[in-house]
C-alpha positions in Angstrom: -10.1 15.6 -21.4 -10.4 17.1 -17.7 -10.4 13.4 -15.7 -9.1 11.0 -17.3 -6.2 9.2 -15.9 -3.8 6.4 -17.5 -2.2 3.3 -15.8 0.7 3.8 -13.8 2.6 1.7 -16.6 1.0 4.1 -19.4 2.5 7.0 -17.7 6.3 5.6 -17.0 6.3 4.8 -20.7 5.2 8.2 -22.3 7.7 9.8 -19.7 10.6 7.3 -20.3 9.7 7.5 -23.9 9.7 11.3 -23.9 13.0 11.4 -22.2 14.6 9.0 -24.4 13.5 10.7 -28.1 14.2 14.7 -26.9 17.5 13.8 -25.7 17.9 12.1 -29.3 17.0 15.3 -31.0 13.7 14.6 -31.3 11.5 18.1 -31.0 8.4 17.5 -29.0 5.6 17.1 -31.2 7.4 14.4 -33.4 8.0 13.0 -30.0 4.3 12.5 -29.0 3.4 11.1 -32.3 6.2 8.6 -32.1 4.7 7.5 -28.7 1.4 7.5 -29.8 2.1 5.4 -32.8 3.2 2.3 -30.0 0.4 3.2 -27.4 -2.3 0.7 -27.9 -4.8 2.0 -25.3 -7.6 3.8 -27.2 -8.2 6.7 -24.0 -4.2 7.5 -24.0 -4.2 8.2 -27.6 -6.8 10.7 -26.9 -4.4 12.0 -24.6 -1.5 12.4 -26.4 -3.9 13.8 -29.0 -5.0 16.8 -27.0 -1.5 17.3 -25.6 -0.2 17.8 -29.4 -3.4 19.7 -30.5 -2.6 22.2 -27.3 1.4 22.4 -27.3 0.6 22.9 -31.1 -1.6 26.0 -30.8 1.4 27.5 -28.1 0.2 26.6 -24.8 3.0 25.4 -22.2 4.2 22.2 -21.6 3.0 22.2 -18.1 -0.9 23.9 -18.5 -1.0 21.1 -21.6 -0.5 18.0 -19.1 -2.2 19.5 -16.2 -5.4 19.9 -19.2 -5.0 16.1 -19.4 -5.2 15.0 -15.5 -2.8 12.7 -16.2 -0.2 14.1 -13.8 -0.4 14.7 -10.1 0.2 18.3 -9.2 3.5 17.7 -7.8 4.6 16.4 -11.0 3.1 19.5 -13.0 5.6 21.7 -10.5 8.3 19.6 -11.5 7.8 20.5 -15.2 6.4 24.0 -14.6 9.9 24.5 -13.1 11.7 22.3 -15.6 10.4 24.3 -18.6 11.2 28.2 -16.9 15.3 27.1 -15.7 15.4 25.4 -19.4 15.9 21.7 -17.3 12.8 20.6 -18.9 14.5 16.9 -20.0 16.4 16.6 -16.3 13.1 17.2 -14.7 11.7 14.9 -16.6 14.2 12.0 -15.8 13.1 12.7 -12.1 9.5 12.0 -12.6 10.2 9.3 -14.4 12.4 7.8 -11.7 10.0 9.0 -9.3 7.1 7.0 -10.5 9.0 3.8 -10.6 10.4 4.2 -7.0 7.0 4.7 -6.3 5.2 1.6 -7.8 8.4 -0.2 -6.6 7.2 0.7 -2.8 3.3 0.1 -3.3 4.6 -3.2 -5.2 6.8 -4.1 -2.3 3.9 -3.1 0.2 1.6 -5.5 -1.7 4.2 -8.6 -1.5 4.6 -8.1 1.9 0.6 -8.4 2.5 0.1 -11.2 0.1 1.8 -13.9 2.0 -0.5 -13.6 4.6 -3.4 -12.7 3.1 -2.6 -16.3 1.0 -2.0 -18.1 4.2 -5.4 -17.0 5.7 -7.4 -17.4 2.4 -6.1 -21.3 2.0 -6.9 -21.9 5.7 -10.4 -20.1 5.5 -11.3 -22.4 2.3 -10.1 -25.3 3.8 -11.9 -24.5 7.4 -15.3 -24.0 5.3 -15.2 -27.1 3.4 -14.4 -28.8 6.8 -17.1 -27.1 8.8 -19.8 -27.8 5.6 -19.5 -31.1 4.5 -18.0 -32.9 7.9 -18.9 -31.1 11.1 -22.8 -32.0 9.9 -21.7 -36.0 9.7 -19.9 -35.7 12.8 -22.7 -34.2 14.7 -25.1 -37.0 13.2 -23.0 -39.8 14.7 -22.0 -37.8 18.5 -25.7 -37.3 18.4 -26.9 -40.8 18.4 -24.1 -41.6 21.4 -25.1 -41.8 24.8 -22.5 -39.8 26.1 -22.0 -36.4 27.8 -19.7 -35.0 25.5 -17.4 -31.9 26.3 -18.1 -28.5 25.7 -15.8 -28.3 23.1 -16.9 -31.1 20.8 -21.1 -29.9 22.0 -19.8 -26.2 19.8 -18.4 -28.3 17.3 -22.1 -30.3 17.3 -23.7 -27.2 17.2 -21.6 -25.7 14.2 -22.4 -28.8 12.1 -25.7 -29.1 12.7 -26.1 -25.5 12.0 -24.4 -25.8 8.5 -26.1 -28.7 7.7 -29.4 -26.9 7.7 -28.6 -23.4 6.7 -24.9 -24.1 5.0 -25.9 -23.3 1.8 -27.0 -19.9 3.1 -24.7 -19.2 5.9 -21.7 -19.9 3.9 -22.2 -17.7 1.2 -23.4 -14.3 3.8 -20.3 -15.0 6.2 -18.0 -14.2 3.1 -20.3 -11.5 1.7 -19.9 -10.2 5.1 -15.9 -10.8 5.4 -15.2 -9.5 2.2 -17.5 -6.3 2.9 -15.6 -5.7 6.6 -12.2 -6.3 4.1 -13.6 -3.3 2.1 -14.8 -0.6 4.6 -11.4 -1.5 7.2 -8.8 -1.0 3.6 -10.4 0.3 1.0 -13.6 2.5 1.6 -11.9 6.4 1.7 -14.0 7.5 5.2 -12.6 4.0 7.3 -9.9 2.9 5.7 -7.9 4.8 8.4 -8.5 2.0 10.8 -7.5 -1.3 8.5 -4.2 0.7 8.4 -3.7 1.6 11.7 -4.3 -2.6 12.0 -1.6 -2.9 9.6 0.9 -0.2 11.1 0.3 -2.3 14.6 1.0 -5.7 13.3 4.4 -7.2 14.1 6.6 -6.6 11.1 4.2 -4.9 8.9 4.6 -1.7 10.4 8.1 -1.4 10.2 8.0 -2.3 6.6 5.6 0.5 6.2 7.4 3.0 7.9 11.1 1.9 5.9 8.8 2.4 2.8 7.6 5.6 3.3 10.9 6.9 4.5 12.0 5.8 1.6 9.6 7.8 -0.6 9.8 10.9 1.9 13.6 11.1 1.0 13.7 10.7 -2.5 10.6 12.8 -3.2 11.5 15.5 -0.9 15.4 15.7 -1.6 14.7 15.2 -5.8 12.0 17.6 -5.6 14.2 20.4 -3.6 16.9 20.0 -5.7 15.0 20.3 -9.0 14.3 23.9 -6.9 10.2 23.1 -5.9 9.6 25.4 -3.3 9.3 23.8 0.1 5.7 23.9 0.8 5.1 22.7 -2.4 6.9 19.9 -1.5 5.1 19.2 1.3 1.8 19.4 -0.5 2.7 16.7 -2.8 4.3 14.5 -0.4 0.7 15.0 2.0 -1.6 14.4 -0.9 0.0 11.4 -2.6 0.8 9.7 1.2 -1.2 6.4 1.1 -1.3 6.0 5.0 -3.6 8.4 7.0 -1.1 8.3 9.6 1.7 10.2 7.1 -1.0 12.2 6.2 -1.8 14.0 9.1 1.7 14.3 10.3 2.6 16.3 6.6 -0.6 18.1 7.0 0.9 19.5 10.8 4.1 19.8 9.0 2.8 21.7 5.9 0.8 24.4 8.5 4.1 24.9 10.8 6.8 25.3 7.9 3.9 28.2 6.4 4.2 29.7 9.8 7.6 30.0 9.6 8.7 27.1 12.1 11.7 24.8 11.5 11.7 21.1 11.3 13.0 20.7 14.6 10.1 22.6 16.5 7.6 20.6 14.3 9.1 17.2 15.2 9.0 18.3 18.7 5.5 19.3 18.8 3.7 16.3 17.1 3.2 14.0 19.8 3.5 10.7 17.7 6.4 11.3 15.5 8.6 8.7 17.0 6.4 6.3 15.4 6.5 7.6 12.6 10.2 8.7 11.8 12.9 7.5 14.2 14.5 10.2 16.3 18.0 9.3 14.3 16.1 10.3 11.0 14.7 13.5 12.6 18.5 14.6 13.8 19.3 13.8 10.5 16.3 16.3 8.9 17.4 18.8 11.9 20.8 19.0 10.5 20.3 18.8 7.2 17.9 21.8 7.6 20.6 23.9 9.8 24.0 23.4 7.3 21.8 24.2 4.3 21.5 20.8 3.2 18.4 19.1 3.4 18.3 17.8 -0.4 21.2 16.0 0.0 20.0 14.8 3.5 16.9 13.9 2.5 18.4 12.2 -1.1 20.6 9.9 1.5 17.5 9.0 3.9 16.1 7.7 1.0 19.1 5.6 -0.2 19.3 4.6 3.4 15.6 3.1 3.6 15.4 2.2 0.4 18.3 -0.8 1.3 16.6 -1.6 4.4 13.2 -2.3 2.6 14.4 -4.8 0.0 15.7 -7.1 3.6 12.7 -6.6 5.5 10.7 -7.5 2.4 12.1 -10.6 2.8 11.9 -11.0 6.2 8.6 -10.7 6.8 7.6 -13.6 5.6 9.9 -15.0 8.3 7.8 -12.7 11.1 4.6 -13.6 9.8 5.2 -17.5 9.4 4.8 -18.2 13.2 2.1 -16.6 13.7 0.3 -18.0 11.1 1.0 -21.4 11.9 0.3 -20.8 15.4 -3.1 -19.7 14.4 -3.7 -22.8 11.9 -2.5 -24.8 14.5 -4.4 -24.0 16.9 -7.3 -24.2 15.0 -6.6 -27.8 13.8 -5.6 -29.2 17.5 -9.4 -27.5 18.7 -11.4 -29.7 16.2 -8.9 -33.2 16.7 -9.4 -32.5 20.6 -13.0 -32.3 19.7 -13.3 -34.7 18.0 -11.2 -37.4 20.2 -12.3 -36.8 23.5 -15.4 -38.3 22.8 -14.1 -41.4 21.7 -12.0 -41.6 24.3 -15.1 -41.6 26.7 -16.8 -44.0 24.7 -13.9 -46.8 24.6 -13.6 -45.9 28.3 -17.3 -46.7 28.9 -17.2 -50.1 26.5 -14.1 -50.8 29.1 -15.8 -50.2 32.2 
């Protein structure tokens, strides 16, 4: 079963579900086959069926689900350590509220994006069907006028006459073309690193994805601490499941400093960009936490703390973006009107004359 995964939803319902039945009394193998019995997908009832075959036949909790792959190794800590201080259930719980913080921050990272992404796509179709089927007429009848036209509506000529002849290939490679930059700038694994510094740089994005991943630094890092996850191992999971190269780095530096026996306070002093990162408030905070033995609970409130502020600027952004935007729409629909009056206006100033 080594690489197969299930959907994000899959997993929160076997661990909810697990939860839910051994706290009833359930023991754990009546437990699987009770989940399995409601699971409809045909590769997680595979799981579940190797899980059972190897629990059965005396093999850990822990070594069973890390034999599936359906876990991420920081959750196989959690339940490693769950299973050897007999907090197997409580652990648990935390994964389980750990995976729905975290598809609560993607999901509210993906809301944020849409409104603009919506915005441009409507105004991109709209620009298209413009440029294809009226730019061409346009340039037809500015053609057979014996004016000199401006330079502005001579591009606009040019545009139309171009997608007149070649529109029906044109068309289609520009938006092979966009949707392939889309790709390598915020999806492809080696580039993607630039589409999100993009993002990180654009006014109100950024500070919605810094709030978000504060928020996931402090409940990750202060749950994970308390359930007693050694520190480095902390670390490790927060570096290989942060989804901005950024983060990455920075836990990477912070992971190689805390092995050499540094504290938090001569790591944030070393890394040149952590201001952008985490606000030096938030690194007193950590500093503190880490010197009166309390960085759980420090951490635990960071992520209370940002996880507030997220749900407002959620909201807010599309009250950020929606000037720009319109600016941009704007501007683009005053360029073709002024190209396409100021010839007129020379031509009823010439019938004048």
């Amino acid at each position: 079963m080594k690489g197969t995964f299930g959907t994000s939803k899959e997993r929160e319902y076997f661990v909810e579900n697990l939860v839910m039945l051994c706290e009833a009394g359930m023991d754990i193998l009546s437990a699987l086959e009770s989940i399995s019995s409601d699971i409809r997908s045909k590769r997680m009832k595979e799981i579940l069926h190797a899980l059972k075959k190897s629990i059965s036949e005396g093999e850990p909790i822990h070594r069973a689900l890390e034999e599936t792959n359906l876990f991420k190794p920081h959750i196989i800590s959690l339940i490693r350590l769950g299973e050897k201080s007999g907090k197997l259930f409580e652990n648990l719980t935390i994964v389980a509220t750990q995976q729905k913080k975290e598809r609560a921050f993607h999901g509210k990272l993906t809301s944020a994006l849409m409104y603009p992404i919506f915005i441009f796509s409507i105004s991109g179709i709209v620009g298209v069907a413009v440029a294809w089927f009226i730019l061409p007429n346009l340039a037809n009848v500015f053609a057979q006028l014996k004016l000199e036209l401006p330079l502005m509506t001579r591009v606009l000529i040019g545009i139309g006459s171009f997608l007149g002849h070649y529109g029906i290939v044109a068309i289609p490679l520009f938006v092979a073309l966009l949707i392939g930059m889309v790709y390598l700038l915020f999806f492809y694994p080696k580039t993607k690193a630039v589409g999100q510094f993009l993002i990180f740089r654009f006014p109100g994005l950024g500070t919605m994805v810094q709030e978000v991943e504060l928020a996931r630094i402090g409940y990750v890092f202060g749950s994970m601490l308390q359930a007693g996850v050694p520190i480095l191992d902390t670390i490790a999971s927060l570096r290989d499941t942060a989804p901005f190269y950024m983060y990455k780095k920075f836990y990477s530096k912070l992971y190689l400093s805390i092995e050499q026996g540094h504290s938090f306070q001569k790591t944030f002093l070393s890394y040149q960009k952590i201001n952008a990162l985490i606000p030096t408030p938030i690194q007193q905070m950590i500093v503190a936490g880490e010197q009166s033995g309390r960085l759980p609970e420090t951490f635990l409130r960071i992520g209370e703390i940002f996880e507030d502020k997220t749900e407002g600027t959620t909201k807010n952004i599309a009250v950020i973006l929606e000037p720009i935007l319109l600016f941009i729409v704007w501007a683009a629909v005053i360029g073709v009107a002024m190209a396409v009056i100021l010839p007129i206006y020379s031509l009823i100033g010439g019938l004048n004359r």
